[in-house]
Backbone as a chain_set.jsonl record, in Angstrom:
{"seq": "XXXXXXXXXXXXXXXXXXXXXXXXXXXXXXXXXXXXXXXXXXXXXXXXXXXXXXXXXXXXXXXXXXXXXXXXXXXXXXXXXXXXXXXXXXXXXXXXXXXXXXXXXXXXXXXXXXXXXXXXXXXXXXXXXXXXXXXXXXXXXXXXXXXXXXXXXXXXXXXXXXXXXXXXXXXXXXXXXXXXXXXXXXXXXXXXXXXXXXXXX", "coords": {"N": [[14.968, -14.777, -1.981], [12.645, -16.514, -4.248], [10.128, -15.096, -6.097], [7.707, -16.877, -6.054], [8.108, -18.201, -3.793], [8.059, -16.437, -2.111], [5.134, -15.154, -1.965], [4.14, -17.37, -1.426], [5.072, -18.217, 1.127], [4.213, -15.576, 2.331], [2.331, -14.248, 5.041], [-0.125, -12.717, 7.124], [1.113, -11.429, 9.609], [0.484, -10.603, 13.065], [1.964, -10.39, 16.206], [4.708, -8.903, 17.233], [8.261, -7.984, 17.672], [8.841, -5.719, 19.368], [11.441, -4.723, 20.018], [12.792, -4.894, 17.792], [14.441, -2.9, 15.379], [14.02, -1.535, 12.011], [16.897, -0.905, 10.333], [17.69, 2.17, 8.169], [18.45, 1.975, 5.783], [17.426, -0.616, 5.164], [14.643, 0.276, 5.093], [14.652, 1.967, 2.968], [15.257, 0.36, 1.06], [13.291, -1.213, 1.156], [10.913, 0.767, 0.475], [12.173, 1.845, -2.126], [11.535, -0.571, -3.839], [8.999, -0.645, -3.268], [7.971, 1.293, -5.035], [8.217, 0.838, -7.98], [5.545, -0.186, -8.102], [2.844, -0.7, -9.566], [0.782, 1.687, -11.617], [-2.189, 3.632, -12.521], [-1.809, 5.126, -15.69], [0.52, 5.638, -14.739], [0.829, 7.337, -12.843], [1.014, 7.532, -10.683], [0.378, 8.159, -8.099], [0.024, 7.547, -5.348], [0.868, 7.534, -2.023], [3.521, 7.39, 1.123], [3.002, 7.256, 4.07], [5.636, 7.252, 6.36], [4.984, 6.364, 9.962], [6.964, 7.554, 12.232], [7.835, 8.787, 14.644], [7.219, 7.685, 18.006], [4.769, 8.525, 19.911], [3.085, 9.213, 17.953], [2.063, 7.268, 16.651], [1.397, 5.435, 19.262], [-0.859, 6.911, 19.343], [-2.548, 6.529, 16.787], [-2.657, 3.615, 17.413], [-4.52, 3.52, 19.549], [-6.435, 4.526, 17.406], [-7.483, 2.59, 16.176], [-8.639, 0.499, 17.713], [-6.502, -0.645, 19.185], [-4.797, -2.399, 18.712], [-2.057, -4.3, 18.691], [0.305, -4.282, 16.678], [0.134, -2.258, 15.678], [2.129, -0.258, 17.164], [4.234, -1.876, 18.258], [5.355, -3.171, 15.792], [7.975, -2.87, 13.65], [7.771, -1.188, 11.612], [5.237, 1.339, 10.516], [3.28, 2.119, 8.187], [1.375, 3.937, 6.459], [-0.85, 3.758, 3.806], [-1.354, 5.983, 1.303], [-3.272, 8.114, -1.034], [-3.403, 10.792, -3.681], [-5.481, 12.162, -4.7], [-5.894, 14.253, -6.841], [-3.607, 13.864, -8.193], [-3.708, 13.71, -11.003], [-3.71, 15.774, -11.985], [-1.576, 17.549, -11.592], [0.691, 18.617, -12.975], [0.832, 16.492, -15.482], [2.747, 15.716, -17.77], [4.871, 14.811, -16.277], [4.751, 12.473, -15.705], [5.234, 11.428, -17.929], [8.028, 11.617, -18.971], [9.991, 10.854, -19.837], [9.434, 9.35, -22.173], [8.962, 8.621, -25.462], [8.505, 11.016, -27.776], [5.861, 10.808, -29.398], [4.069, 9.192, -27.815], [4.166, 10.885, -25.768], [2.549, 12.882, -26.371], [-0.05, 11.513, -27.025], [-0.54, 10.316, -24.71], [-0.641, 12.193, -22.752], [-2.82, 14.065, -22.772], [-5.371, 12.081, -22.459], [-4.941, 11.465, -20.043], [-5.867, 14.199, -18.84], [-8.546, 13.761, -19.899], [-9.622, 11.346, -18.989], [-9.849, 11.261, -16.231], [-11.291, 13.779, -15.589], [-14.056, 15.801, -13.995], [-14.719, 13.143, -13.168], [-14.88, 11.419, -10.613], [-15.189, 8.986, -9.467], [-13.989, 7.101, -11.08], [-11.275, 8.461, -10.232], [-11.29, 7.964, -7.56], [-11.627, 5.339, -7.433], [-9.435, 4.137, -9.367], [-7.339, 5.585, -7.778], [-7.373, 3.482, -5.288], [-7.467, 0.997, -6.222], [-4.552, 1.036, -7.244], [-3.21, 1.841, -4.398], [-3.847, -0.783, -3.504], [-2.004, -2.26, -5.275], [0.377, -1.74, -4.617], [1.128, -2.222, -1.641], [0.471, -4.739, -1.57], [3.199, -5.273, -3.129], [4.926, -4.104, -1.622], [4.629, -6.02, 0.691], [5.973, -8.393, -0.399], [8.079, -8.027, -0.675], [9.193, -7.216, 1.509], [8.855, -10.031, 2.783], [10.694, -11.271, 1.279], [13.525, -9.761, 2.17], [13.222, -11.167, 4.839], [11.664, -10.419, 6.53], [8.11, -10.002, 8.159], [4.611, -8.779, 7.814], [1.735, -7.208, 7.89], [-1.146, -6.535, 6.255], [-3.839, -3.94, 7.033], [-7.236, -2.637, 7.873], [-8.536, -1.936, 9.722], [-9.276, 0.238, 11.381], [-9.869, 3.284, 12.96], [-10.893, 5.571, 10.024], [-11.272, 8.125, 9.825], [-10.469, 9.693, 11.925], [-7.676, 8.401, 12.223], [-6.616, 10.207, 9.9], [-6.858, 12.907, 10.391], [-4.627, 12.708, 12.997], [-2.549, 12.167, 11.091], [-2.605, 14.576, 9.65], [-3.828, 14.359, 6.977], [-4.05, 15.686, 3.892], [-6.343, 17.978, 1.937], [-8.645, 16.071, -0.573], [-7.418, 13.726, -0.298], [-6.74, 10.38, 0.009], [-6.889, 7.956, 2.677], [-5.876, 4.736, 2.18], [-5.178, 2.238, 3.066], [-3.515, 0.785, 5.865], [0.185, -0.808, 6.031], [2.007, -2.979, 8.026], [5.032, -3.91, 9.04], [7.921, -6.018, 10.641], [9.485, -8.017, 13.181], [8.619, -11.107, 13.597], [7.24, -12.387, 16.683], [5.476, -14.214, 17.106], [4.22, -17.253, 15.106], [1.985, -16.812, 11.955], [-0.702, -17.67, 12.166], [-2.283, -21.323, 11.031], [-3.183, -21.215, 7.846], [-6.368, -20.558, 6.939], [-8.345, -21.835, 5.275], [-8.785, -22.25, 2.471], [-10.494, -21.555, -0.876], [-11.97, -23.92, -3.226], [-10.964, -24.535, -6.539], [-12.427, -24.427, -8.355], [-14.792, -22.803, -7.309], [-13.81, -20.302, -7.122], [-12.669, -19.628, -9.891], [-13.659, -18.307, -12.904], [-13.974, -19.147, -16.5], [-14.446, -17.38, -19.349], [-17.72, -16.279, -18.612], [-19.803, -16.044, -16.296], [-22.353, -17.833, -15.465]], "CA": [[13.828, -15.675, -2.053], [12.274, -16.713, -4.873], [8.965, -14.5, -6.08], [6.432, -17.839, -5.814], [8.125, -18.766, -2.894], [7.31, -15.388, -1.009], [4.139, -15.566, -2.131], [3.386, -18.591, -0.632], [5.045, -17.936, 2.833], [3.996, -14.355, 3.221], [1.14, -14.092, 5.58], [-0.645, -11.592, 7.763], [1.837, -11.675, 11.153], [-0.026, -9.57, 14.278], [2.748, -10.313, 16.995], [6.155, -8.61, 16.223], [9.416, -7.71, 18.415], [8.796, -4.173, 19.442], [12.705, -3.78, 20.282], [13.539, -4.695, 16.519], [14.478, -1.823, 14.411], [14.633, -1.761, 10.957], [17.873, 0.195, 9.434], [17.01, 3.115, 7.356], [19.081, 1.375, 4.419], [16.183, -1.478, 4.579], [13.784, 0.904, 5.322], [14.814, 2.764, 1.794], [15.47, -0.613, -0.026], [11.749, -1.547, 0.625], [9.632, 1.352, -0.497], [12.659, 2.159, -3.411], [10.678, -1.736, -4.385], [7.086, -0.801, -3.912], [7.69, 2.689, -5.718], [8.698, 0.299, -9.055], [4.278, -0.809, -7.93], [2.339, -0.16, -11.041], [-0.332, 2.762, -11.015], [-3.297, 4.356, -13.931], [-1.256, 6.064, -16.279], [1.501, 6.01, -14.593], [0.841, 9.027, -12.127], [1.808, 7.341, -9.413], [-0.526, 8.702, -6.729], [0.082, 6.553, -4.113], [1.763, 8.604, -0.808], [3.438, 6.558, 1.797], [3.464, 7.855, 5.476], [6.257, 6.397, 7.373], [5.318, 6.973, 10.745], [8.632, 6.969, 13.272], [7.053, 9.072, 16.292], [6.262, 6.641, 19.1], [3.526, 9.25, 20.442], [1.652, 9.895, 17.331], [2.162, 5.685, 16.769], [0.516, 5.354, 19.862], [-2.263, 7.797, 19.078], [-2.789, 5.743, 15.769], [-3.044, 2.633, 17.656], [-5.64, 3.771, 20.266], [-7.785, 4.817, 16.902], [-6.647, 1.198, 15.632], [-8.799, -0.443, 18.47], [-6.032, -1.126, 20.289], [-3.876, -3.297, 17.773], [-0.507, -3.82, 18.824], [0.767, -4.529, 15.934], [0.549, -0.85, 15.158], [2.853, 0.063, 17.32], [4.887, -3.283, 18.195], [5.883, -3.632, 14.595], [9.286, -2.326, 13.246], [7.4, -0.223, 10.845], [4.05, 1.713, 10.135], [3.134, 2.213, 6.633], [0.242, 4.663, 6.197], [-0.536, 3.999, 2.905], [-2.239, 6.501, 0.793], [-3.301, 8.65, -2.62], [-3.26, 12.039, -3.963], [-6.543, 11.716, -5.837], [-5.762, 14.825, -8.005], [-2.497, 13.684, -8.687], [-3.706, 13.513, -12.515], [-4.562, 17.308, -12.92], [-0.591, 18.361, -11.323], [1.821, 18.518, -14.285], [0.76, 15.357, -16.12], [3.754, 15.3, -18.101], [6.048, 14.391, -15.888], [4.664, 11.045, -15.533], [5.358, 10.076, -19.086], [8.54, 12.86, -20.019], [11.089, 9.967, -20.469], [9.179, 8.417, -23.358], [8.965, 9.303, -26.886], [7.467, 12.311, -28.21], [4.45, 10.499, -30.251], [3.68, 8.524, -26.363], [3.617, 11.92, -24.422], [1.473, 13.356, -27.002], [-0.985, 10.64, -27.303], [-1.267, 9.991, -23.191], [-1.252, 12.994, -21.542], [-4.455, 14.534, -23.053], [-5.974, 11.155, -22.542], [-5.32, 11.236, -18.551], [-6.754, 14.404, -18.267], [-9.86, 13.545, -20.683], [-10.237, 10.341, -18.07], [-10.132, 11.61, -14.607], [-11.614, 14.986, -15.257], [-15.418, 15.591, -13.672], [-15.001, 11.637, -12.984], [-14.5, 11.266, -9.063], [-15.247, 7.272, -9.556], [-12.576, 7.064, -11.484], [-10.042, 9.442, -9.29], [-11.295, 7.129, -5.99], [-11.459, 3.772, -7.674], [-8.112, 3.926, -9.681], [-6.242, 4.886, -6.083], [-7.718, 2.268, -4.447], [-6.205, -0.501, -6.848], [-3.381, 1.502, -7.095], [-2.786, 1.272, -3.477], [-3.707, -1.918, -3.155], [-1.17, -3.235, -5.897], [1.671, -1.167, -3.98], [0.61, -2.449, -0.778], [0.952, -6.088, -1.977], [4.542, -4.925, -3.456], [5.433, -3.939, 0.104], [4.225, -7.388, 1.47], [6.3, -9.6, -0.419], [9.197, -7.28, -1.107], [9.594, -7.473, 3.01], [8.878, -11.152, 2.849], [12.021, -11.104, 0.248], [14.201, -9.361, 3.219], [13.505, -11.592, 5.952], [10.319, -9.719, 7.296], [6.777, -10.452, 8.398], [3.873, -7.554, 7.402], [0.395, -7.292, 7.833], [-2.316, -5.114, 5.857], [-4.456, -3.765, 8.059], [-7.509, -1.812, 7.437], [-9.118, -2.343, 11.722], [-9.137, 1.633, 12.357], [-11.086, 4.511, 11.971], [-10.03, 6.438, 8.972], [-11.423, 9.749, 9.785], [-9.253, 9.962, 13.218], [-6.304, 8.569, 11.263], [-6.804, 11.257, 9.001], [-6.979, 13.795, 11.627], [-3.667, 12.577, 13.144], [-1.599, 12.588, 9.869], [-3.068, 15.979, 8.888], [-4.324, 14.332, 5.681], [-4.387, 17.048, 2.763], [-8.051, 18.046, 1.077], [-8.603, 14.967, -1.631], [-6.149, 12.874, -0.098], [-7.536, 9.534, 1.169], [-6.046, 6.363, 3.135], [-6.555, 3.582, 1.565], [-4.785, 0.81, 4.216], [-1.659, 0.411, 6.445], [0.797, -2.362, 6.246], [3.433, -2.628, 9.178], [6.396, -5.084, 8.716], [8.537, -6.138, 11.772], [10.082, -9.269, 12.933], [7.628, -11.762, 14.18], [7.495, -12.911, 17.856], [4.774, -15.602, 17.096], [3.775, -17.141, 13.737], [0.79, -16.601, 11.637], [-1.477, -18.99, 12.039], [-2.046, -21.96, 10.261], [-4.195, -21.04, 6.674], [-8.187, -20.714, 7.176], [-8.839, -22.686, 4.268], [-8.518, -21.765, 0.348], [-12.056, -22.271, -1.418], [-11.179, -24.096, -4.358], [-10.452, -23.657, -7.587], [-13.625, -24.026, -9.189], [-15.629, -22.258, -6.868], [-13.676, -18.646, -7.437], [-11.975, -19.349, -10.917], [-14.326, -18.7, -13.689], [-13.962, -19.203, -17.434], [-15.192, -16.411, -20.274], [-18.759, -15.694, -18.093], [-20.824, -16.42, -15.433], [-23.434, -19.058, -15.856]], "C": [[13.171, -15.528, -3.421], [10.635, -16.171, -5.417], [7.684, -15.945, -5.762], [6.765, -18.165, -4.275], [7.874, -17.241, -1.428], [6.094, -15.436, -1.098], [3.568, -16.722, -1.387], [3.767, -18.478, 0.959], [4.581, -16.499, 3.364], [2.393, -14.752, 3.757], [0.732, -13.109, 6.455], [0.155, -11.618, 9.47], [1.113, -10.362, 12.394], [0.835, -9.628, 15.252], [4.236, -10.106, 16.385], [6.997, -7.861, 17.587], [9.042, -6.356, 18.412], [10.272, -3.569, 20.127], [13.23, -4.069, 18.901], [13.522, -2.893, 15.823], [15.097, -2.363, 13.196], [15.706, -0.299, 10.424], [17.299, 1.095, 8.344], [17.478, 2.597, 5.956], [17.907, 0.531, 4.081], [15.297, -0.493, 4.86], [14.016, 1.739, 3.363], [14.767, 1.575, 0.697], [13.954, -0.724, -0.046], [10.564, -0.244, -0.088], [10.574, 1.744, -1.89], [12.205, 1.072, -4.142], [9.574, -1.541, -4.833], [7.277, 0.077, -4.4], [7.6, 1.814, -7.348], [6.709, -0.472, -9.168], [3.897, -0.285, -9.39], [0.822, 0.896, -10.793], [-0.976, 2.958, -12.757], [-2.666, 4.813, -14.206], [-0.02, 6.338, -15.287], [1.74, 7.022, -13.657], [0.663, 8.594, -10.416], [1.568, 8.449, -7.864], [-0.905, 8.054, -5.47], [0.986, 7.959, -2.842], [2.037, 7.546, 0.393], [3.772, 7.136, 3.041], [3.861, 6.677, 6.228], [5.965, 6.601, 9.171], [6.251, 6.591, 11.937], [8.05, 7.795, 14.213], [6.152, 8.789, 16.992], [4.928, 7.231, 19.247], [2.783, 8.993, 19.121], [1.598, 7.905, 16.767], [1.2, 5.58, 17.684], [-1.278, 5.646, 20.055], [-3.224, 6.835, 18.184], [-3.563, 4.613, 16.192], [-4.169, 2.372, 18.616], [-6.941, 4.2, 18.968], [-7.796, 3.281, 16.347], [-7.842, 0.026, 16.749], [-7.584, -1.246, 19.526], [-5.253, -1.996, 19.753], [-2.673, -3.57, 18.061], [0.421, -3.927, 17.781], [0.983, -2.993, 15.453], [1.966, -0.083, 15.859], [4.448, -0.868, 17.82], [6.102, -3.868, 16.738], [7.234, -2.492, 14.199], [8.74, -1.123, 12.805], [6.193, 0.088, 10.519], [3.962, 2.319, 9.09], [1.62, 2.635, 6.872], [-0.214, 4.834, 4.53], [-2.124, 4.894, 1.98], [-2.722, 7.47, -0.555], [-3.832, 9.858, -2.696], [-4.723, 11.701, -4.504], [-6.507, 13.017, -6.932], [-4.426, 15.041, -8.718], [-2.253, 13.683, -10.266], [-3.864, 14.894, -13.587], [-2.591, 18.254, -12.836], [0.877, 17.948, -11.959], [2.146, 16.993, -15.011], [1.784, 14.983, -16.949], [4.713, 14.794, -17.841], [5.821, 12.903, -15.923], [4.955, 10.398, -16.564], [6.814, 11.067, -20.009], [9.757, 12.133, -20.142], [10.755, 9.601, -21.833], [9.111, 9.102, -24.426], [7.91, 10.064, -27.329], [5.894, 12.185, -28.514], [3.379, 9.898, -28.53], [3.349, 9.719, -25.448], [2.426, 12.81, -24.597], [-0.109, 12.722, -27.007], [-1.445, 10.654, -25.47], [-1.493, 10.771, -22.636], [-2.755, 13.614, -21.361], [-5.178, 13.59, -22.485], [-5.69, 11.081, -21.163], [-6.243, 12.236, -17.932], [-8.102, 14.519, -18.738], [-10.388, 12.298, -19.339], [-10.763, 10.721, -16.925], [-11.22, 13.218, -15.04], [-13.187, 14.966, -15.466], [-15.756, 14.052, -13.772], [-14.669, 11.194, -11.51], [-14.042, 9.855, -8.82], [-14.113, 7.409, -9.968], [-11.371, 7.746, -10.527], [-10.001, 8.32, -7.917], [-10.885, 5.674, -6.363], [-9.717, 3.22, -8.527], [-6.973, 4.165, -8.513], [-6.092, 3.865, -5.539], [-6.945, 1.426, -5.02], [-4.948, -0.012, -6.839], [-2.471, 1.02, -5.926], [-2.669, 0.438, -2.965], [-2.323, -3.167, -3.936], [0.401, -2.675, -4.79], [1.866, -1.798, -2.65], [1.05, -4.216, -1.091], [2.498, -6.243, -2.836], [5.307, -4.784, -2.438], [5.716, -5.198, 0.614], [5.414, -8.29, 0.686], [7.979, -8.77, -0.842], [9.802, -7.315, 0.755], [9.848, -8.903, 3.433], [10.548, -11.16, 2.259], [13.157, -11.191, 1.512], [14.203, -9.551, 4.767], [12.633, -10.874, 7.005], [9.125, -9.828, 7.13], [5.905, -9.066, 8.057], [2.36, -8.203, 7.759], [-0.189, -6.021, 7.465], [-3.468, -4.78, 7.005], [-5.511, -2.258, 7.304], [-8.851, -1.884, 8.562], [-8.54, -0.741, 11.598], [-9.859, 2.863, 11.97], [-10.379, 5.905, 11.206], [-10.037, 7.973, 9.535], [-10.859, 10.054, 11.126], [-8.278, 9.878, 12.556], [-5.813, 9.789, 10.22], [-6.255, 12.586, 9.511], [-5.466, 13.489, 12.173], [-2.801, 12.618, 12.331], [-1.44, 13.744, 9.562], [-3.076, 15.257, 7.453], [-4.468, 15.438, 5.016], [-6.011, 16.441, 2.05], [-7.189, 16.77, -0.303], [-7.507, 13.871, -1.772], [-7.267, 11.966, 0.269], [-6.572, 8.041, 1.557], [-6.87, 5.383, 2.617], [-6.421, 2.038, 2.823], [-3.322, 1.119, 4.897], [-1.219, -0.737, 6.181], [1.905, -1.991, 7.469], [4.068, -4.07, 8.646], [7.468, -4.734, 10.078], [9.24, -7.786, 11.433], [9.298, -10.128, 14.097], [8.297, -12.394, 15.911], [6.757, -14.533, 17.683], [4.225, -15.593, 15.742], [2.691, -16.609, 13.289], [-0.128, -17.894, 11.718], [-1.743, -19.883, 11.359], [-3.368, -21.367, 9.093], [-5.265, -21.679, 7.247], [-8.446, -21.479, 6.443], [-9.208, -21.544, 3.02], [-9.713, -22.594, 0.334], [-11.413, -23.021, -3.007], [-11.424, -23.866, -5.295], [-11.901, -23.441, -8.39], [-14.982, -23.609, -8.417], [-15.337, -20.403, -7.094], [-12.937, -18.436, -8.719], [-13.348, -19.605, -12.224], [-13.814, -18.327, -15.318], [-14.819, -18.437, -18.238], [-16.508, -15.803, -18.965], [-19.036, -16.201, -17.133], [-21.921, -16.878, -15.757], [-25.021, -17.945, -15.422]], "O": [[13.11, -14.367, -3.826], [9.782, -16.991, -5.078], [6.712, -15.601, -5.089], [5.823, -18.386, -3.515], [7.609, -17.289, -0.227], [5.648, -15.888, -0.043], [2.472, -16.73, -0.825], [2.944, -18.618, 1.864], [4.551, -16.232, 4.566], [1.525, -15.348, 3.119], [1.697, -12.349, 6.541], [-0.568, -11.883, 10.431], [1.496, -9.197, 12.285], [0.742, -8.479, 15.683], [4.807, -10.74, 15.498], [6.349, -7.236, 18.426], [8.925, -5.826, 17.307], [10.401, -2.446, 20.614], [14.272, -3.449, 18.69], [12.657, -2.02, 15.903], [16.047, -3.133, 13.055], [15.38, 0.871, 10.222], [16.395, 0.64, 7.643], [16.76, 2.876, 4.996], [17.322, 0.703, 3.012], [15.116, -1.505, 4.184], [12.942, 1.873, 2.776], [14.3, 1.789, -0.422], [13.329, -0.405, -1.058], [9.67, -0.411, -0.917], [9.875, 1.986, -2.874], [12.299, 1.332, -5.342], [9.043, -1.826, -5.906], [6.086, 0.281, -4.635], [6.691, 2.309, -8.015], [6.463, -1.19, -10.137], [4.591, 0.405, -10.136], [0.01, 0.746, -9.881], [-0.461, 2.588, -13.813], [-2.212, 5.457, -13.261], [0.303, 7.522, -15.181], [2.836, 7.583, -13.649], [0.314, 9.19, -9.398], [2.246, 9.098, -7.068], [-1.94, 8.095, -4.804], [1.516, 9.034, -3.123], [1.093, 6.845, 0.758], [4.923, 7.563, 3.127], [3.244, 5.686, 6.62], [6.957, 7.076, 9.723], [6.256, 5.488, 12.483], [7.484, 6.968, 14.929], [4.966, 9.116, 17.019], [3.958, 6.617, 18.804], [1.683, 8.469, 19.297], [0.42, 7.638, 16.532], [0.051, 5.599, 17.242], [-2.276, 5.095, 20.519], [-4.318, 6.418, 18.563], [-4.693, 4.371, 15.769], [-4.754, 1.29, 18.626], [-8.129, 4.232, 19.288], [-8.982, 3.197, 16.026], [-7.819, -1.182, 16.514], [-7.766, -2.138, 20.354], [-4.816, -2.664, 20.69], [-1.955, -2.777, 17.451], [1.552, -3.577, 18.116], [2.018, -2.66, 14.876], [2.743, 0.57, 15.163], [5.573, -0.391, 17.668], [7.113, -4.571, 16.707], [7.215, -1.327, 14.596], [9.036, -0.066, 13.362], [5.641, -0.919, 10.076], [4.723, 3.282, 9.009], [0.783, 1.879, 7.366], [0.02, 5.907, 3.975], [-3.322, 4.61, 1.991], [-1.847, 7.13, -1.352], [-4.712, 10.156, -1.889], [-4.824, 10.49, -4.696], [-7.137, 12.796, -7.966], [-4.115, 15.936, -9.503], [-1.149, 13.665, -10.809], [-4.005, 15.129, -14.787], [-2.258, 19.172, -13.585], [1.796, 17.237, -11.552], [3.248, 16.452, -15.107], [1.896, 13.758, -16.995], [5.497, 14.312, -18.658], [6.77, 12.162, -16.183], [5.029, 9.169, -16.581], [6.808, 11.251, -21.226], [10.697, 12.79, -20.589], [11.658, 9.519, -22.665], [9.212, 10.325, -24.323], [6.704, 9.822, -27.274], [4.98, 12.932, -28.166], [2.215, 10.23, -28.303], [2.495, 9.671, -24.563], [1.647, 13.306, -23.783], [-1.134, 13.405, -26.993], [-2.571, 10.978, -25.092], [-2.43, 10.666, -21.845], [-3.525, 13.673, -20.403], [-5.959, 14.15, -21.716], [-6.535, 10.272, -20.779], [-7.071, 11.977, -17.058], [-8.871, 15.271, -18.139], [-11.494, 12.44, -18.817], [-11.941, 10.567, -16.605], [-12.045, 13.36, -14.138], [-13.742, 14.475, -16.448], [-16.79, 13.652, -14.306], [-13.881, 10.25, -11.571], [-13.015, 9.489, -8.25], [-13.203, 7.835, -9.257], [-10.483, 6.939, -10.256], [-8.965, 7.93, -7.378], [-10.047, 4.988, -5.779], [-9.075, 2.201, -8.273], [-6.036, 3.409, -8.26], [-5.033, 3.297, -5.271], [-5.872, 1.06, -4.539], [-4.116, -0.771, -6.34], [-1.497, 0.272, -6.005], [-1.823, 0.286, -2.084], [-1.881, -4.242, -3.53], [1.269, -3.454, -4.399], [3.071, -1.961, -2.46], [2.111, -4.659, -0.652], [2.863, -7.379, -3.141], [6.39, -5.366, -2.377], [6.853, -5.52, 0.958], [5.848, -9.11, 1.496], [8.866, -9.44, -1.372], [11.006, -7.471, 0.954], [10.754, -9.177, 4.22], [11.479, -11.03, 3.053], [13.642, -12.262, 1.876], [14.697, -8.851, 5.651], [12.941, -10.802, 8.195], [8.756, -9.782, 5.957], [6.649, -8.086, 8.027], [2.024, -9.383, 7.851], [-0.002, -4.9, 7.939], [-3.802, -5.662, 7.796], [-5.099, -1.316, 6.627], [-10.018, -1.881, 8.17], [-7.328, -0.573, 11.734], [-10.29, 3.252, 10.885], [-9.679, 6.83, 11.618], [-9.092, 8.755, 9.641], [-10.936, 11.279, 11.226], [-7.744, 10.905, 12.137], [-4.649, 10.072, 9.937], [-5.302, 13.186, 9.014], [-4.775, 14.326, 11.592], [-1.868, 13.277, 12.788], [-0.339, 14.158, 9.2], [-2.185, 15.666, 6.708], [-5.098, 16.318, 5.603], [-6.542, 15.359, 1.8], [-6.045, 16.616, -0.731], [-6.948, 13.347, -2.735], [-8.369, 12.326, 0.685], [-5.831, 7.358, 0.851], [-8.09, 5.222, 2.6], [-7.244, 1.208, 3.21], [-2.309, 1.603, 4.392], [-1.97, -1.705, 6.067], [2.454, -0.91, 7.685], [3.565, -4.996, 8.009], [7.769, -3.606, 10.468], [9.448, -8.444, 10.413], [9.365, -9.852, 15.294], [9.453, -12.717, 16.186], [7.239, -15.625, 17.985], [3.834, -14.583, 15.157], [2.166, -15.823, 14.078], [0.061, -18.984, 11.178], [-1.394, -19.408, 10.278], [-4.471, -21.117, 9.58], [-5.334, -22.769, 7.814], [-9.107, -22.306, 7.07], [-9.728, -20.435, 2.898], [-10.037, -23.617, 0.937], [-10.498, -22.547, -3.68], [-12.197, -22.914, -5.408], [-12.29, -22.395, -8.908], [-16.086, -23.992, -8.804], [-16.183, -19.514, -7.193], [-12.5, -17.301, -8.913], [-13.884, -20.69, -12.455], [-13.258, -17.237, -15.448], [-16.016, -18.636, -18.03], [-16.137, -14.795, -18.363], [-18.311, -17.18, -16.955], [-22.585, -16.151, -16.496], [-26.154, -18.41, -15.548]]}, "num_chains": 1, "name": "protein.A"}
């Protein structure tokens, strides 16, 4: 499929075949996709919990409100970020590139993040969110429906994963194979109500 044309058919699917399984081959093709997501410097602090045991699925989906899509769906995608991923051997993130590039960036990641929390929370967040939308249409791609989902209470979820200190979830996506469509589009505001030019009036 064509990148505009996933884009335009992916949408948020909540009903999904809960006897599909996805193969571990697609299961490896799609996050070996979103790993290629783009991150701050490169340090690639995203973490993705697959979770495959029904029970703690279930658990999930009782903190979830009750979602079925959490457990219904082929796949649960816990997606989430190291937040001191920038302090633990910063070199590696840049030790392909040329000498003058590893010199110049690494100092300069930990001059950014360090005694900056904002920064450490707010660069995950987009992080995860660009990876997260890499997921979505990278499944679209392979003939699969997804929905982001961010309906559950973190600090249970948390608690069930065993989250590590300065870890935090940012969102799930699950991807399955739809039973019933997505609904028809709410309505797009248009263009010149959310596209603005140089400033704000």
């Amino acid at each position: 499929m064509e990148t505009l044309k996933a884009i335009e058919a992916r949408r948020s699917v909540k009903s999904y075949d809960p006897d599909h399984q996805m193969t571990d081959a697609e299961v490896n093709q799609l996050l070996s996709y979103t790993l290629l997501s783009p991150t701050a410097f490169n340090i690639q602090h995203w973490r993705f919990v697959v979770v495959k045991d029904r029970e703690l699925r279930q658990k999930i989906r009782e903190a979830s409100w009750n979602q079925a899509q959490v457990t219904d769906a082929s796949l649960l995608v816990v997606i989430c970020a190291d937040l001191k991923a920038w302090e633990k051997e910063p070199g590696r993130y840049w030790q392909n590139a040329p000498e003058p590039v590893q010199q110049a960036l690494v100092p300069m990641i930990l001059n950014y993040y360090k005694d900056n929390p904002e920064a450490e929370r707010d660069e995950a967040q987009r992080s995860c969110g660009m990876a997260a939308q890499t997921m979505m249409l990278v499944a679209k791609d392979m003939g699969y429906d997804t929905c982001p989902m961010d309906g559950f209470d973190f600090k249970k979820v948390a608690e069930l994963i065993n989250l590590p200190e300065n870890y935090l979830i940012s969102l799930f996506v699950v991807v399955g194979k739809p039973i019933r469509p997505a609904n028809e589009r709410g309505g797009q505001l248009p263009h010149e109500e959310v596209v603005i030019y140089d400033r704000f009036e």
